[in-house]
Biopython code that builds the backbone (N, CA, C, O; Angstrom):
import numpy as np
from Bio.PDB.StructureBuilder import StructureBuilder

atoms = [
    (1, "UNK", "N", (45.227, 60.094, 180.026)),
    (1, "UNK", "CA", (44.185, 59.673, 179.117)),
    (1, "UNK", "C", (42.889, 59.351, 179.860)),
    (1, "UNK", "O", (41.830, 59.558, 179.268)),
    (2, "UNK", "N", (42.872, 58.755, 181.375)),
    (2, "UNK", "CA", (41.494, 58.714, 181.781)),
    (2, "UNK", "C", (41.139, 59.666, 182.117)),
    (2, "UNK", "O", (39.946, 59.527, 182.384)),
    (3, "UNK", "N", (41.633, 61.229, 182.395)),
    (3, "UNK", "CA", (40.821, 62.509, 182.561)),
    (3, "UNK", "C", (39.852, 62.482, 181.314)),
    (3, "UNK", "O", (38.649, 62.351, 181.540)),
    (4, "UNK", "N", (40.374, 62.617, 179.790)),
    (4, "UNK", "CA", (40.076, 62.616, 179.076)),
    (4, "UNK", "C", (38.681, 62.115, 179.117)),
    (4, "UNK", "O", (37.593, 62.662, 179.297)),
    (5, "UNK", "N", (39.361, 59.957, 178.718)),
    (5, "UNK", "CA", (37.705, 59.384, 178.954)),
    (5, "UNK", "C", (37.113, 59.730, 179.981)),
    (5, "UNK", "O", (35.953, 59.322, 179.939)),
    (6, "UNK", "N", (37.332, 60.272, 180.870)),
    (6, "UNK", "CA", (36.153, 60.811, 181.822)),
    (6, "UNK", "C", (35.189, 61.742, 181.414)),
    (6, "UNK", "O", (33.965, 61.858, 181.470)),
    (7, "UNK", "N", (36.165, 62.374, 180.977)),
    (7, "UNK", "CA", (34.866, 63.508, 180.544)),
    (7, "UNK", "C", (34.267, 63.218, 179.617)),
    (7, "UNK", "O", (33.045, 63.366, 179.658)),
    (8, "UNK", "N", (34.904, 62.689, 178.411)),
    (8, "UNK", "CA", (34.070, 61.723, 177.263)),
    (8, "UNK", "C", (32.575, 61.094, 178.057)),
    (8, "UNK", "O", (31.390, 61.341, 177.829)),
    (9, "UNK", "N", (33.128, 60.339, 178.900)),
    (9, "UNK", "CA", (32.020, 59.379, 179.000)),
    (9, "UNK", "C", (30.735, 60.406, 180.368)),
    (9, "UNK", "O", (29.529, 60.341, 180.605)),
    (10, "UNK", "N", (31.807, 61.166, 180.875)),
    (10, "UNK", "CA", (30.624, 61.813, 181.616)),
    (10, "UNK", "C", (29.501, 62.588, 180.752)),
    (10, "UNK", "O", (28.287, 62.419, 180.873)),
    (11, "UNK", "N", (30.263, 63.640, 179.686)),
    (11, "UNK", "CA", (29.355, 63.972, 178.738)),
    (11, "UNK", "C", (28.278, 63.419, 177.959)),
    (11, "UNK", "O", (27.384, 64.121, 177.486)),
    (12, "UNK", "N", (28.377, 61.686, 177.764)),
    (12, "UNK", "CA", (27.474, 61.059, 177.191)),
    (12, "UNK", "C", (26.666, 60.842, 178.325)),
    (12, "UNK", "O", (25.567, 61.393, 178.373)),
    (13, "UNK", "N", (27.048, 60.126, 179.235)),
    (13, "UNK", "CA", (25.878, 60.391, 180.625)),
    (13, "UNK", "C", (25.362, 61.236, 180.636)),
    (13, "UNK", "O", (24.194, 60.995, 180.939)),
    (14, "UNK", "N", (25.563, 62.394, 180.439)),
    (14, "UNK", "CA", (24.908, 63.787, 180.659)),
    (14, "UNK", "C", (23.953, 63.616, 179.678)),
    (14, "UNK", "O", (22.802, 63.442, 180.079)),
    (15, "UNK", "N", (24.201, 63.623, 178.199)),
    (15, "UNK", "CA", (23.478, 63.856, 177.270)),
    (15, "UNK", "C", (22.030, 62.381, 177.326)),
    (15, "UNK", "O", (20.814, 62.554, 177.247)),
    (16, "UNK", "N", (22.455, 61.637, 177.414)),
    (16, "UNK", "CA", (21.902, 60.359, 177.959)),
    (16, "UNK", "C", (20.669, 60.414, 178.869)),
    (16, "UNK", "O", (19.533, 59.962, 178.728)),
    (17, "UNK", "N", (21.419, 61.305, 180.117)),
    (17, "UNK", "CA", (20.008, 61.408, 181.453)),
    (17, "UNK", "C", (19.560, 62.475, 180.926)),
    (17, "UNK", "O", (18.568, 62.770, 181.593)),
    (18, "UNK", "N", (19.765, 63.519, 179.809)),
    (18, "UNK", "CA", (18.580, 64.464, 179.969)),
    (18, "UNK", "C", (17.681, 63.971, 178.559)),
    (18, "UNK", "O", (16.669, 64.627, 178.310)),
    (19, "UNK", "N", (17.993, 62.991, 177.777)),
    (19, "UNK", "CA", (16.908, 62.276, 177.403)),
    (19, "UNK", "C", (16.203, 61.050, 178.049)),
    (19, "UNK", "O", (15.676, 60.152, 177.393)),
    (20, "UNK", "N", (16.246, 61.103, 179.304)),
    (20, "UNK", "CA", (15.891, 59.712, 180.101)),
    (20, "UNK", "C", (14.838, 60.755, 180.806)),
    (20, "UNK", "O", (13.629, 60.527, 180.762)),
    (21, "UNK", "N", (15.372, 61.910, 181.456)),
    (21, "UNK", "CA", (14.818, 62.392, 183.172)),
    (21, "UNK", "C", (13.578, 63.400, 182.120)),
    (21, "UNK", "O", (13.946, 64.207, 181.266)),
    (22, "UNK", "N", (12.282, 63.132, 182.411)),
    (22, "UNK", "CA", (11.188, 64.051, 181.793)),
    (22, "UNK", "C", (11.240, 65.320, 182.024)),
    (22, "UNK", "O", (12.406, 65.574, 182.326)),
    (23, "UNK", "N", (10.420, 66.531, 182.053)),
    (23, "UNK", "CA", (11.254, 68.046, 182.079)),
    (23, "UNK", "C", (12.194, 68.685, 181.414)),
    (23, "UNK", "O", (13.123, 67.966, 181.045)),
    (24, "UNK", "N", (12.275, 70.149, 181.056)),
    (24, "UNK", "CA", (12.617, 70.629, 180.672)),
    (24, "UNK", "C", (14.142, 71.326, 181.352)),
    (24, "UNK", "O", (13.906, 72.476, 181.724)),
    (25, "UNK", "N", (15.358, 70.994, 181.557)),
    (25, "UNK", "CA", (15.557, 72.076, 181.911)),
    (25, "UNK", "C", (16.890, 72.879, 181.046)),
    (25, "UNK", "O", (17.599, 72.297, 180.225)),
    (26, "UNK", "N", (17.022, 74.209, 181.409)),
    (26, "UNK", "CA", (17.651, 74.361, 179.851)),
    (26, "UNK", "C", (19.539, 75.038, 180.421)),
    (26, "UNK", "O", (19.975, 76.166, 180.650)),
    (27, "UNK", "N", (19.957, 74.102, 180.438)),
    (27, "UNK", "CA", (21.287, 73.648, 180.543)),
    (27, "UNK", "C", (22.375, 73.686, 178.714)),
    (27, "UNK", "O", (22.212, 73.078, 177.656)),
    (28, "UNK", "N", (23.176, 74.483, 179.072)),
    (28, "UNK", "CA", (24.031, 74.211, 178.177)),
    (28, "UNK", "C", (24.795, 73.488, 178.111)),
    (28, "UNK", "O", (24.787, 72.780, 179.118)),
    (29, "UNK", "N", (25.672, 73.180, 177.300)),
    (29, "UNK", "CA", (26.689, 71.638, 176.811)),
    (29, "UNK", "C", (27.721, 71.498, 178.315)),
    (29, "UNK", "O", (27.935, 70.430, 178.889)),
    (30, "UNK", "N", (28.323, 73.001, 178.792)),
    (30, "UNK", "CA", (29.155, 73.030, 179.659)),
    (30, "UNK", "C", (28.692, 72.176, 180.915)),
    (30, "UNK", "O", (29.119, 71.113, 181.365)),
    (31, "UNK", "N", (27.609, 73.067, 181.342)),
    (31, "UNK", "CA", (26.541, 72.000, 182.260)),
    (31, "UNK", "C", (26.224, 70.890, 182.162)),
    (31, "UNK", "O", (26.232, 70.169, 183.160)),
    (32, "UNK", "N", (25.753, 70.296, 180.618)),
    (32, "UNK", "CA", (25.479, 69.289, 180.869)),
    (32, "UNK", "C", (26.695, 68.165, 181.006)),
    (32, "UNK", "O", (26.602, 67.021, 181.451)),
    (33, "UNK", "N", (27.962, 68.906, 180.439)),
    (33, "UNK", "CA", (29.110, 67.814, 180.383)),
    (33, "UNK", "C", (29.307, 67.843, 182.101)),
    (33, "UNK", "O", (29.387, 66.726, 182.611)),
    (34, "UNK", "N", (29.375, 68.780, 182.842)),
    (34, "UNK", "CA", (29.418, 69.014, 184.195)),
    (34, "UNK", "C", (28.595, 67.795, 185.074)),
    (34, "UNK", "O", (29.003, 66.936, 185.855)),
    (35, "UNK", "N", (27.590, 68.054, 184.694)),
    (35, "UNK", "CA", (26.561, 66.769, 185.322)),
    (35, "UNK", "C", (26.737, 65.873, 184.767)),
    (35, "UNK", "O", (26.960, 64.967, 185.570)),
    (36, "UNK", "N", (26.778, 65.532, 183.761)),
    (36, "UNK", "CA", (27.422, 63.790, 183.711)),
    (36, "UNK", "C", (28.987, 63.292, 184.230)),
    (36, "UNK", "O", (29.329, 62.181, 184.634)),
    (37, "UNK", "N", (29.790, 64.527, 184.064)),
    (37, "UNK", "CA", (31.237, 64.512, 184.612)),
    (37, "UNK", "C", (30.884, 63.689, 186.455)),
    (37, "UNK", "O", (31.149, 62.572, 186.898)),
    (38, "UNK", "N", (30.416, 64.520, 186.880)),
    (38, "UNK", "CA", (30.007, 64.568, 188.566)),
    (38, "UNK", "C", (29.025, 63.120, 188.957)),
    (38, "UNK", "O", (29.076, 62.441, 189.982)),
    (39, "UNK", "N", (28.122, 62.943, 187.715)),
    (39, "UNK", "CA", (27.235, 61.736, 188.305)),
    (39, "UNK", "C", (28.227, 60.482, 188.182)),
    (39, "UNK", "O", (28.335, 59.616, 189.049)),
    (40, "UNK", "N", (29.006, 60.521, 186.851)),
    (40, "UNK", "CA", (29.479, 59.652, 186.006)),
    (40, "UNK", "C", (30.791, 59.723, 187.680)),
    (40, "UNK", "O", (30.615, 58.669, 188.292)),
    (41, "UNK", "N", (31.517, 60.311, 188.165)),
    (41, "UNK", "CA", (32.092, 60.216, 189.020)),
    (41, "UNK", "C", (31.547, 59.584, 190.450)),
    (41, "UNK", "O", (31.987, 58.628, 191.088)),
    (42, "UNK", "N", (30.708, 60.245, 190.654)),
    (42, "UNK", "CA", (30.052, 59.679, 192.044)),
    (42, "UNK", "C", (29.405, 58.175, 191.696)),
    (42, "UNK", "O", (29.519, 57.228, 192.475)),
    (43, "UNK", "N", (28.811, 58.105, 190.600)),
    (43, "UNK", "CA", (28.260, 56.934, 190.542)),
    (43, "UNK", "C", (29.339, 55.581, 190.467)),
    (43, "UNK", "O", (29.055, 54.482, 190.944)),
    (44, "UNK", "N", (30.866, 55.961, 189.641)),
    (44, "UNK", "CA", (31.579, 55.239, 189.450)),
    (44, "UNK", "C", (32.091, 54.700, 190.733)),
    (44, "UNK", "O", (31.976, 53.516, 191.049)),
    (45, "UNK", "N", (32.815, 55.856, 191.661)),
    (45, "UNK", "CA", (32.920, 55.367, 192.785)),
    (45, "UNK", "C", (32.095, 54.737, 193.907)),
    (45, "UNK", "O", (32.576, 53.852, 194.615)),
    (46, "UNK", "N", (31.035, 55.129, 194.044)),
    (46, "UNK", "CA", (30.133, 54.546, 194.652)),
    (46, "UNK", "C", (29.412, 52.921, 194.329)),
    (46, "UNK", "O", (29.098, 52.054, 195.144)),
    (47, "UNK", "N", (29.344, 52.919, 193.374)),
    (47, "UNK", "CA", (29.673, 51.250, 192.299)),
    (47, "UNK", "C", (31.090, 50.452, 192.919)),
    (47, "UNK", "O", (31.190, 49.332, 193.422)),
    (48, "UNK", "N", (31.655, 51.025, 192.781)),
    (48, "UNK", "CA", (32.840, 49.996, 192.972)),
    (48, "UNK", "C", (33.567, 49.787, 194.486)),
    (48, "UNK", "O", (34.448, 49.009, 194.854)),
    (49, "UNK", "N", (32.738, 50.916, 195.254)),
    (49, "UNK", "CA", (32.835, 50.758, 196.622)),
    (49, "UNK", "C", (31.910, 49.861, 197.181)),
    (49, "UNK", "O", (32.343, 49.366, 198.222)),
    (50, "UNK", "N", (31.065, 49.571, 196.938)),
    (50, "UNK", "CA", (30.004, 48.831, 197.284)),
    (50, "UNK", "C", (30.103, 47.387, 196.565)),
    (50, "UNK", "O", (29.226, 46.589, 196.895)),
    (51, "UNK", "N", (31.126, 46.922, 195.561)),
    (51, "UNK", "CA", (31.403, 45.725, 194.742)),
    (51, "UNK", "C", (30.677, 45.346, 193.645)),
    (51, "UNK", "O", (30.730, 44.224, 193.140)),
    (52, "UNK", "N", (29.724, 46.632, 193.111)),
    (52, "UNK", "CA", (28.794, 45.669, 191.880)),
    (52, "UNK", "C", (29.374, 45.582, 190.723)),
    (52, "UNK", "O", (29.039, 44.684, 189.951)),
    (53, "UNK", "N", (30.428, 46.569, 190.360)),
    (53, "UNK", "CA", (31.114, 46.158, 189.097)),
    (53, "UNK", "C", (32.644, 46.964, 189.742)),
    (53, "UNK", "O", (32.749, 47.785, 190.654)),
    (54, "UNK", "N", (34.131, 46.099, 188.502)),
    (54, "UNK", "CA", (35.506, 46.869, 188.453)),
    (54, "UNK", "C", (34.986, 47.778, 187.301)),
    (54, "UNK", "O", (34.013, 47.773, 186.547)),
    (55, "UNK", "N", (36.517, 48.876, 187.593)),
    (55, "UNK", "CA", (36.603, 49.734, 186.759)),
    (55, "UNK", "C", (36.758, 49.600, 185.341)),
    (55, "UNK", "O", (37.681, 48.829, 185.075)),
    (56, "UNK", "N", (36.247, 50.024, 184.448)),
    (56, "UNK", "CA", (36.277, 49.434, 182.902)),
    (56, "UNK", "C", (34.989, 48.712, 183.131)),
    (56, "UNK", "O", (34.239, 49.400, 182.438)),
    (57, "UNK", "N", (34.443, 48.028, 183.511)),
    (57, "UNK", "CA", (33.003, 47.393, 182.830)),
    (57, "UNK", "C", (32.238, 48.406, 182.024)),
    (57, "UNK", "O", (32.611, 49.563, 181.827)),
    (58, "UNK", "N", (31.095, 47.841, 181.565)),
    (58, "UNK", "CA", (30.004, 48.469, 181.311)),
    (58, "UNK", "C", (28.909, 48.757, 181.934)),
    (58, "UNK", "O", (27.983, 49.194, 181.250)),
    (59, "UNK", "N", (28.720, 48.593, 183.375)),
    (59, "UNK", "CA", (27.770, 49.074, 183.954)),
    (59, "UNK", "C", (28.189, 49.878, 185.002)),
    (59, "UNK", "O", (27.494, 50.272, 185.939)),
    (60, "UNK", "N", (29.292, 50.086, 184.807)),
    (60, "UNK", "CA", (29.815, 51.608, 184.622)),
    (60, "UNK", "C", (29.186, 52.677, 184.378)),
    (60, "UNK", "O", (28.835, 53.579, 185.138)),
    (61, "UNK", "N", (29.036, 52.518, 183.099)),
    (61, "UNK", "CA", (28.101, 53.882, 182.141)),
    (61, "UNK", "C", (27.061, 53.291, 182.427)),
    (61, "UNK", "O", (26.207, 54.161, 182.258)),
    (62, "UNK", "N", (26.469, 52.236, 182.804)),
    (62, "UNK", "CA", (24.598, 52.671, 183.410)),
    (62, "UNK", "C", (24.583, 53.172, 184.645)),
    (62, "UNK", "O", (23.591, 53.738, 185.104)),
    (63, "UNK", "N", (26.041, 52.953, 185.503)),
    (63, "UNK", "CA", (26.036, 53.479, 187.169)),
    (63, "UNK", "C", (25.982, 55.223, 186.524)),
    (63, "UNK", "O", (25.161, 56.056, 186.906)),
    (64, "UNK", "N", (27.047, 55.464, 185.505)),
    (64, "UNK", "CA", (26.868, 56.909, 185.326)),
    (64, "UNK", "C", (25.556, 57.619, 185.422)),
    (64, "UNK", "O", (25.071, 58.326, 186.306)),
    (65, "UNK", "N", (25.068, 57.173, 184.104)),
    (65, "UNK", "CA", (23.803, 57.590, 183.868)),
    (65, "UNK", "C", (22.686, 57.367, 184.810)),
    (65, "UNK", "O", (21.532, 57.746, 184.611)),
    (66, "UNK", "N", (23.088, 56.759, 185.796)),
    (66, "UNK", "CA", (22.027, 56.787, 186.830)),
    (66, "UNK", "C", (22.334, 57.597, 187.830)),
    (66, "UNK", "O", (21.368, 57.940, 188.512)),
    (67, "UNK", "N", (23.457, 58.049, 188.161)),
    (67, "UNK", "CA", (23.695, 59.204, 188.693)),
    (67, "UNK", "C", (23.837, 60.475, 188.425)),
    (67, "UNK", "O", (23.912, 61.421, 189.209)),
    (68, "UNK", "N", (23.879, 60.449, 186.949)),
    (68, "UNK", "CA", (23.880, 61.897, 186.405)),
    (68, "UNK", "C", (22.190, 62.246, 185.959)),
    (68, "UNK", "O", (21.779, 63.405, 185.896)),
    (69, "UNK", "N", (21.407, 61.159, 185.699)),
    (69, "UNK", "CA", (19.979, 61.499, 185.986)),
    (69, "UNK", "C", (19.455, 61.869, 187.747)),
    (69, "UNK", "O", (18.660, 62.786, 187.950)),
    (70, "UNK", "N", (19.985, 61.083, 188.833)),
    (70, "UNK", "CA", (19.799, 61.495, 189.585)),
    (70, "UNK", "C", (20.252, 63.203, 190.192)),
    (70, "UNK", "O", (19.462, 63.885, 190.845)),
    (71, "UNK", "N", (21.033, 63.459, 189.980)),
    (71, "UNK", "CA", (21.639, 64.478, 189.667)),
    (71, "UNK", "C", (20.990, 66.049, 188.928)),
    (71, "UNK", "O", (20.800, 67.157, 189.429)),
    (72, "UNK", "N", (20.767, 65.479, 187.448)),
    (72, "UNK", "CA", (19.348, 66.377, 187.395)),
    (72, "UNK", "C", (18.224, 66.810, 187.569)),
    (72, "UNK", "O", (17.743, 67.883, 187.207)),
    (73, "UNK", "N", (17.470, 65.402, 188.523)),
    (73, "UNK", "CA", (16.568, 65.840, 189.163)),
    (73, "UNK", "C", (16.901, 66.643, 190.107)),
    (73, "UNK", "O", (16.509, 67.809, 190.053)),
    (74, "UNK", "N", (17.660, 66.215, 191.125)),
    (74, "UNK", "CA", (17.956, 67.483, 192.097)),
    (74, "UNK", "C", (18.110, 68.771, 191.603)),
    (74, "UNK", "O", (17.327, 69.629, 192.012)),
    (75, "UNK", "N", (19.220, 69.158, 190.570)),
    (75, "UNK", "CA", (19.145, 70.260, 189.976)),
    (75, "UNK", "C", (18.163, 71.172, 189.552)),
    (75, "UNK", "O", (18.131, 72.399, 189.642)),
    (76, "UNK", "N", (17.037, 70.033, 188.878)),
    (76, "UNK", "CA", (15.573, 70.617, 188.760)),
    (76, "UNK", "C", (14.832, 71.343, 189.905)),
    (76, "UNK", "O", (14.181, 72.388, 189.935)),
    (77, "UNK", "N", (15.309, 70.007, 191.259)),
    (77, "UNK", "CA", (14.235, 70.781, 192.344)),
    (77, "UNK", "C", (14.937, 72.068, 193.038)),
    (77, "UNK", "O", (14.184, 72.927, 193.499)),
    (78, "UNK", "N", (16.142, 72.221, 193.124)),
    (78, "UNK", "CA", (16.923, 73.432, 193.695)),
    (78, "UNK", "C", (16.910, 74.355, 192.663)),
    (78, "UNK", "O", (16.747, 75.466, 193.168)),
    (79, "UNK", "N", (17.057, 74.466, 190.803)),
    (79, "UNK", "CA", (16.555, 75.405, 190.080)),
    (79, "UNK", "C", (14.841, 75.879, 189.853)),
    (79, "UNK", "O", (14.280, 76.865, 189.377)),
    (80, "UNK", "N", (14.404, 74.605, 190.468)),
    (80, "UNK", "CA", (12.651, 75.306, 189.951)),
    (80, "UNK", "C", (12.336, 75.904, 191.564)),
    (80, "UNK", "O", (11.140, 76.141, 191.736)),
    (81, "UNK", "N", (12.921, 76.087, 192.354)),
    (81, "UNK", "CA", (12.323, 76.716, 193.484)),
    (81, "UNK", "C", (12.258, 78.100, 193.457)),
    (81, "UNK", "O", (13.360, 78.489, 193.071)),
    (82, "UNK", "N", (11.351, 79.264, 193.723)),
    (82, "UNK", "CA", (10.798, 80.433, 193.308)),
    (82, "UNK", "C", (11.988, 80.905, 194.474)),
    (82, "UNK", "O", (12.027, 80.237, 195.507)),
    (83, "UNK", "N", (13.133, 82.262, 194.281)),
    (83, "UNK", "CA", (13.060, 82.643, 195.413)),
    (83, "UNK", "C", (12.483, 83.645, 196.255)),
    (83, "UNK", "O", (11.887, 84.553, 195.675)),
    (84, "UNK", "N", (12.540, 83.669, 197.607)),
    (84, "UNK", "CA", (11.814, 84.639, 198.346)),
    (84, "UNK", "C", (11.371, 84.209, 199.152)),
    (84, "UNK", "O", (10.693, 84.891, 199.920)),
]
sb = StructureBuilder()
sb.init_structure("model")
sb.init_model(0)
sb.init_chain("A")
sb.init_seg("    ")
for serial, (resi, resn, name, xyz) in enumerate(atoms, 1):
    if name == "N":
        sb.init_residue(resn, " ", resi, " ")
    sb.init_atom(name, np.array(xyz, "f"), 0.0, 1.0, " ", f" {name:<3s}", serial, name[0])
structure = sb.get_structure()
């Protein structure tokens, strides 16, 4: 069941940071559940390695969403680069 809520809650991160992060970029649902999956992961662990919240809180899902916005910015700067 926490695969599940994971992806639940990564998907709302996702959907979350790309109404937070300004820009356009044009990502489908798969992607965007992808990037909140991955921020919502890194951010979780990285939160609770460092001691600011246990697992189950709620700043949890703001650690998500702050990593799955971080996350799309990068994405932005490695997709908006011209190649050549």
């Amino acid at each position: 069941m926490s695969i599940v809520w994971t992806i639940l809650l990564g998907f709302v991160a996702g959907v979350v940071a790309k109404f937070l992060h300004p820009g356009r970029e044009n990502m489908g649902f798969i992607m965007t559940t992808l990037l909140g999956i991955v921020g919502s992961v890194v951010a979780g662990y990285a939160g609770q390695a460092l001691g600011l919240y246990q697992a189950g809180q709620g700043a949890g899902f703001i650690g998500s969403v702050v990593g799955a916005v971080v996350l799309l910015f990068l994405y932005g700067l490695v997709k908006g680069k011209p190649a050549g």
